[in-house]
C-alpha positions in Angstrom: 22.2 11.6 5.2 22.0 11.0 1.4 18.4 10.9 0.4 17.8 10.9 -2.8 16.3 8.0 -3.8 16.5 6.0 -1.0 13.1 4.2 -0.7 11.3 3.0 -4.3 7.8 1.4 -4.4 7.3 -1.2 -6.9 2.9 -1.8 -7.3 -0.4 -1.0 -9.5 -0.9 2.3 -10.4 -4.8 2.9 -10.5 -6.3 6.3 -10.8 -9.4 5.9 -7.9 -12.9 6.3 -9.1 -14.5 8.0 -5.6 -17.4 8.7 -4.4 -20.1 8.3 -1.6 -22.5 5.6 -2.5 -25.6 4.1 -0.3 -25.6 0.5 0.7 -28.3 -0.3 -2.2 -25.4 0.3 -4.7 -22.9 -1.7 -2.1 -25.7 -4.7 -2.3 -26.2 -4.3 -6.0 -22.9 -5.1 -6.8 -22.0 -7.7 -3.7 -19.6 -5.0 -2.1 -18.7 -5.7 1.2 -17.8 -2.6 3.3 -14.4 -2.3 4.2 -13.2 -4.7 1.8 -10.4 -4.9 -1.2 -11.6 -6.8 -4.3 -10.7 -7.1 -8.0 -13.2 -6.3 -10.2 -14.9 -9.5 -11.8 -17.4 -9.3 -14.8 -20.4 -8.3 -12.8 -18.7 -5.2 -11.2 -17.8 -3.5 -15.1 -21.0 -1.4 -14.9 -20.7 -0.2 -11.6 -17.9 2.2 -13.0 -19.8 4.0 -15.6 -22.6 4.4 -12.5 -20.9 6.0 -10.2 -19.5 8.5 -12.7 -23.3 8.9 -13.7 -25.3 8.7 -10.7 -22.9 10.3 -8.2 -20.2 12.6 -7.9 -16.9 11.6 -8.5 -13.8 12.1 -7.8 -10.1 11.4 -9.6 -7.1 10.5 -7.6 -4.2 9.3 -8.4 -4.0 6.0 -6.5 -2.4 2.4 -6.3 -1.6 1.2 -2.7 2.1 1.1 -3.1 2.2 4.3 -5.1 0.3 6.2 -2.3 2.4 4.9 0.3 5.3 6.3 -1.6 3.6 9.4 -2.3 2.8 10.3 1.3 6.3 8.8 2.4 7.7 11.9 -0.1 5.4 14.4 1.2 6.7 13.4 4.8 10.4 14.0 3.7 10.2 17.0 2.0 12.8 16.1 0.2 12.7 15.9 -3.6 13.3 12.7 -5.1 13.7 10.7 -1.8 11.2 8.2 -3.4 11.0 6.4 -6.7 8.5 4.3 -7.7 7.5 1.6 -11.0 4.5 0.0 -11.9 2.8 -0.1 -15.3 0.2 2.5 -17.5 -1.6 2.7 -20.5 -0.8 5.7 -22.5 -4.1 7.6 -22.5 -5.2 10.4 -20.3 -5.5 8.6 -16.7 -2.2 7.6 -17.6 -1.3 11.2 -18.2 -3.2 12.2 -14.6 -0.9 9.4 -13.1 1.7 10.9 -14.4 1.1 14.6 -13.5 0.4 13.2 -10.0 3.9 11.9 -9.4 5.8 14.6 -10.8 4.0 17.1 -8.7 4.3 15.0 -5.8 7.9 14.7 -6.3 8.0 11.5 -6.9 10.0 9.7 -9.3 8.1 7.6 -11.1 9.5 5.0 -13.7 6.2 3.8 -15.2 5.8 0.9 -17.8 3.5 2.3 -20.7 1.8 -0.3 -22.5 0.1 0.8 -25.6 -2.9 -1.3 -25.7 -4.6 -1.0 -22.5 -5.9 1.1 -20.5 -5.1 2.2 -17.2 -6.1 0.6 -14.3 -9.2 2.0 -12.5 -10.0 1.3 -8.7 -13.8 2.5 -7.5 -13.5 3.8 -3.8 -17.3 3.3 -2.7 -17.3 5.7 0.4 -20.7 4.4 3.3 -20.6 6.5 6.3 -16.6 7.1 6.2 -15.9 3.5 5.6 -14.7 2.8 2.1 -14.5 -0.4 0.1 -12.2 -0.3 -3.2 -13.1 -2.5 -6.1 -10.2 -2.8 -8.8 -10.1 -3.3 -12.2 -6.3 -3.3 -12.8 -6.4 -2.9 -16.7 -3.0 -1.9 -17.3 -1.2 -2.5 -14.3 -2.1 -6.2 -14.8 0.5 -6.2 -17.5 4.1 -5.0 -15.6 6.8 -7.0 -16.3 10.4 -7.7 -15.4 11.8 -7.0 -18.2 10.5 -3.3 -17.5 12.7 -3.7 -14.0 15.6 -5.4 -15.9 16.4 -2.0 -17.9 19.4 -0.2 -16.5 17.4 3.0 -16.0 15.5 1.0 -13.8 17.8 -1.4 -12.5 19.7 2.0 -11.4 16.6 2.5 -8.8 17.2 -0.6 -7.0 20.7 0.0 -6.8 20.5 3.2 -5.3 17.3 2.8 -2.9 18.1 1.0 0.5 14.1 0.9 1.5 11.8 -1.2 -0.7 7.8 -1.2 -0.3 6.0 -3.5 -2.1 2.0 -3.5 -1.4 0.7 -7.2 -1.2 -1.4 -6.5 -4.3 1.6 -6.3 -6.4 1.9 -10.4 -6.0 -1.2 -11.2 -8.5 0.9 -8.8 -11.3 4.5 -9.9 -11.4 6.0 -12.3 -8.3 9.4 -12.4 -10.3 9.8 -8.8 -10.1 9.3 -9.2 -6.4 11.5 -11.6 -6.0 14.4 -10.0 -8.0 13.9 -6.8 -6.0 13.6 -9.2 -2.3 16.9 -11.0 -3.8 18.8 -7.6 -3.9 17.7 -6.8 -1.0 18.8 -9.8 0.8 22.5 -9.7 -0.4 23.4 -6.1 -0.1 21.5 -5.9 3.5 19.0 -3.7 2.8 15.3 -3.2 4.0 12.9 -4.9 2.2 8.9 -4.2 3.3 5.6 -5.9 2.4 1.7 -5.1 3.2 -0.9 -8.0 3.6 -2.9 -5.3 1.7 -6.4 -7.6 1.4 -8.0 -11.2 2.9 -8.0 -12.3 -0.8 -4.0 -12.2 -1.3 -3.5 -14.0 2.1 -6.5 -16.7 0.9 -5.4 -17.0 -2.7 -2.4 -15.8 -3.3 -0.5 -17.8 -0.1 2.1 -19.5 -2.6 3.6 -16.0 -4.2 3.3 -14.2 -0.6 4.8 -17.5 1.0 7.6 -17.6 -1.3 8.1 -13.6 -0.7 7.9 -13.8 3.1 11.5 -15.1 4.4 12.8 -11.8 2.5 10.2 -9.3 4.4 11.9 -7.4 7.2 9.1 -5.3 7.5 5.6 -6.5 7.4 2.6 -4.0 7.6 -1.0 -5.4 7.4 -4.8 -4.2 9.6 -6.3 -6.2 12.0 -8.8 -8.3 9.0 -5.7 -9.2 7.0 -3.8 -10.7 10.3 -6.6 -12.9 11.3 -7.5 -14.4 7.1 -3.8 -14.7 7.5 -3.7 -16.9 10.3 -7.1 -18.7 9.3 -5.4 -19.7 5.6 -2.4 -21.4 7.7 -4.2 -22.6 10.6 -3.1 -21.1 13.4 -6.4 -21.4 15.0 -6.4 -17.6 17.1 -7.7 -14.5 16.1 -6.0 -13.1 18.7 -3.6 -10.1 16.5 -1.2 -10.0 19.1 -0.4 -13.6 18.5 -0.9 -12.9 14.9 1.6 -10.6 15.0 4.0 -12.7 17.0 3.7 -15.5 14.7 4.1 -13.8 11.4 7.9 -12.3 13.1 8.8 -15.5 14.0 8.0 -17.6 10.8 11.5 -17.7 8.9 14.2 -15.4 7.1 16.4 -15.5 3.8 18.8 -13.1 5.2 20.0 -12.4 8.9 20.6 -9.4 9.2 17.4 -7.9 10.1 15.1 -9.5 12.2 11.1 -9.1 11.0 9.2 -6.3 12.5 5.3 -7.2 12.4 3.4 -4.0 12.3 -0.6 -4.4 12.2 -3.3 -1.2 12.4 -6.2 -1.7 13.7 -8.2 1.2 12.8 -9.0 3.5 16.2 -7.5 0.6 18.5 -3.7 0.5 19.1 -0.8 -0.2 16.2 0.2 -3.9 17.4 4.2 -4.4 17.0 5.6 -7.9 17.5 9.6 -8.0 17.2 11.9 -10.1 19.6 9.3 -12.2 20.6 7.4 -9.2 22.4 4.3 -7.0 21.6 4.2 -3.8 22.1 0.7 -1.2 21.7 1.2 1.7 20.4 -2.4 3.7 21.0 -3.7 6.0 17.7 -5.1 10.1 17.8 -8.5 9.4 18.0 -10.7 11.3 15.9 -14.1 12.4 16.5 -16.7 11.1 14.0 -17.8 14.2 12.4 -14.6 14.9 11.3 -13.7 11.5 9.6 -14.3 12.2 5.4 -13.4 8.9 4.3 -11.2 5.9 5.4 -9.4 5.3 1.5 -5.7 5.3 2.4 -5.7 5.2 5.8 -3.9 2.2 5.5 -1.2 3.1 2.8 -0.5 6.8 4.3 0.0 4.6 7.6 2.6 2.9 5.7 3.8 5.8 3.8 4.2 8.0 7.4 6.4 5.1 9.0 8.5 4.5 6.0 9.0 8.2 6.0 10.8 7.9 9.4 12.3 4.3 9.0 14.3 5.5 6.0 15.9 8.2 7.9 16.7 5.5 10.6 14.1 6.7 13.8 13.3 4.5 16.7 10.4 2.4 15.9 7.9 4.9 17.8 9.0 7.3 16.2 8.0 5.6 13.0 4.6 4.4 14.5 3.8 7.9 15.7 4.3 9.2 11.8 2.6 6.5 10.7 -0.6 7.8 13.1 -0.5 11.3 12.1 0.2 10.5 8.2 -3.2 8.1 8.7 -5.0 11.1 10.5 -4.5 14.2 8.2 -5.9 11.2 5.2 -8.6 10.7 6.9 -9.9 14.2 7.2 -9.8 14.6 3.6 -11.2 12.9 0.3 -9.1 9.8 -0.9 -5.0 9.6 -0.4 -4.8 13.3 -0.4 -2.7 15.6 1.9 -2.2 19.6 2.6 1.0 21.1 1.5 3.5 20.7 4.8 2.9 18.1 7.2 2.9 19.8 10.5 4.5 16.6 12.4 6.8 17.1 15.3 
């Protein structure tokens, strides 16, 4: 098989701000744990007080781009994975960039001159962590970025897309040019849920994105806002699940996979009107760092196996052990080799 570039992420770049807080800090600045949120005006200091009060941590981060980066380290293949989404030229920019080359990624970024790029503070209680984003830069991608036939060329040549749900408060059009493509040349087009707030307020973008997503990735919280926004009236996830497979497509030829985590509880899969449970490596306590990327190197482990065209357990199991070795360690970080067999 013919790698090279055969999966690109499209998302917000942010360069993760982490450390372990205490739950005064997480009240002082209305954090919920566990939760995705874009910074609003009262959550700007909380930035410089981490960095003052604690000890922090940079890491190159993003949803989408983490996903990609793992989904690369998986493959260990160079340049299997490409990957847009827009910086400011400054020195996070310059760490995001480092990042990608040394993860082998190939990164197109968008570099806007004026601001700066994007931040996300990863507030880390007891293992749990809740990211607050202040998107700066990545705010401003645009299509026109994607239009250029450097770019364009990406699209072309990947056959896996991955588009985090975040992405849909930045640029729907690019999404939609990218889930157009897709459609017509019958290749595999994958969305996240990513955070309660897109499913609450973003439902028109991610309703207009939907009948393109063949693959659609989210954690238990996401599936049941999801189903609470359209009023489906269960919070059971398997019948999340089902539902969100069924509702309809652009393009026929792929049905929609649902695939929701549920942190230690059992990866739900809905497809042909059946659910399957797939359980998860349980991890003793002690050993559990932080839970920042959990999610995304889920993603990034399954795409890792989808792209080279595994059985959907097989994809689900990579997607386990990609979350596992993240979890053990600080942020969306990874050893050398995977050791997955």
């Amino acid at each position: 098989m013919e790698f090279e570039g055969i999966l690109l992420g499209m998302g917000n770049p942010l360069l993760d701000i982490s450390s372990v807080v205490d739950n005064d800090f997480l009240n002082k600045y209305e954090i919920k744990s566990n939760n995705a949120i874009l910074a609003e005006e009262k959550h700007l200091p909380m930035y410089e007080e981490m960095s003052s009060k604690y000890s922090v941590e940079y890491i190159a981060g993003g949803a989408t781009q983490n996903s990609i980066r793992v989904a690369q380290w998986m493959l260990q293949k160079p340049g299997a994975t490409s990957y847009m989404g827009c910086i400011g030229k400054d020195k996070f920019g310059g760490e995001m960039k480092k990042h990608a080359k040394e993860a082998g990624v190939n990164a197109h970024y968008y570099e806007d001159e004026n601001t700066p790029t994007g931040t996300c503070a990863v507030c880390v209680v007891d293992g749990e962590r809740s990211l607050v984003a202040n998107l700066s830069a990545a705010n401003c991608y645009k299509s026109d970025h994607l239009k250029k036939p450097e770019n364009w060329a990406l699209v072309e040549k990947a056959k896996y897309y991955y588009i985090a749900g975040f992405f849909l408060t930045v640029s729907p059009e690019s999404i939609q040019l990218v889930a157009e493509h897709a459609a017509a040349k019958n290749k595999v087009f994958t969305m996240n849920l990513s955070a309660p707030f897109i499913c609450e307020f973003f439902k028109d973008v991610q309703e207009k994105a939907f009948p393109y997503v063949d693959y659609v990735f989210g954690n238990e919280t996401e599936a049941r806002t999801f189903s609470k926004v359209h009023g489906w009236e269960t919070d059971n996830v398997e019948e999340i699940a089902l539902k969100i497979s069924q509702w309809p497509k652009a393009s026929g030829t792929h049905k929609r996979i649902t695939v929701i985590t549920q942190g230690a509880d059992p990866v739900v899969v809905a497809e042909d009107g059946k659910v399957k449970l797939f359980p998860v490596t349980q991890l003793p306590k002690e050993k559990l760092v932080d839970t920042n990327g959990a999610g995304d190197a889920f993603v990034g482990g399954f795409l890792s196996h989808l792209v080279q065209e595994k059985p959907i357990a097989d994809c689900v199991r990579a997607g386990v052990y990609a979350a596992n070795v993240i979890i053990q360690r600080s942020g969306c970080t990874y050893p050398e080799k995977p050791d997955f067999q």
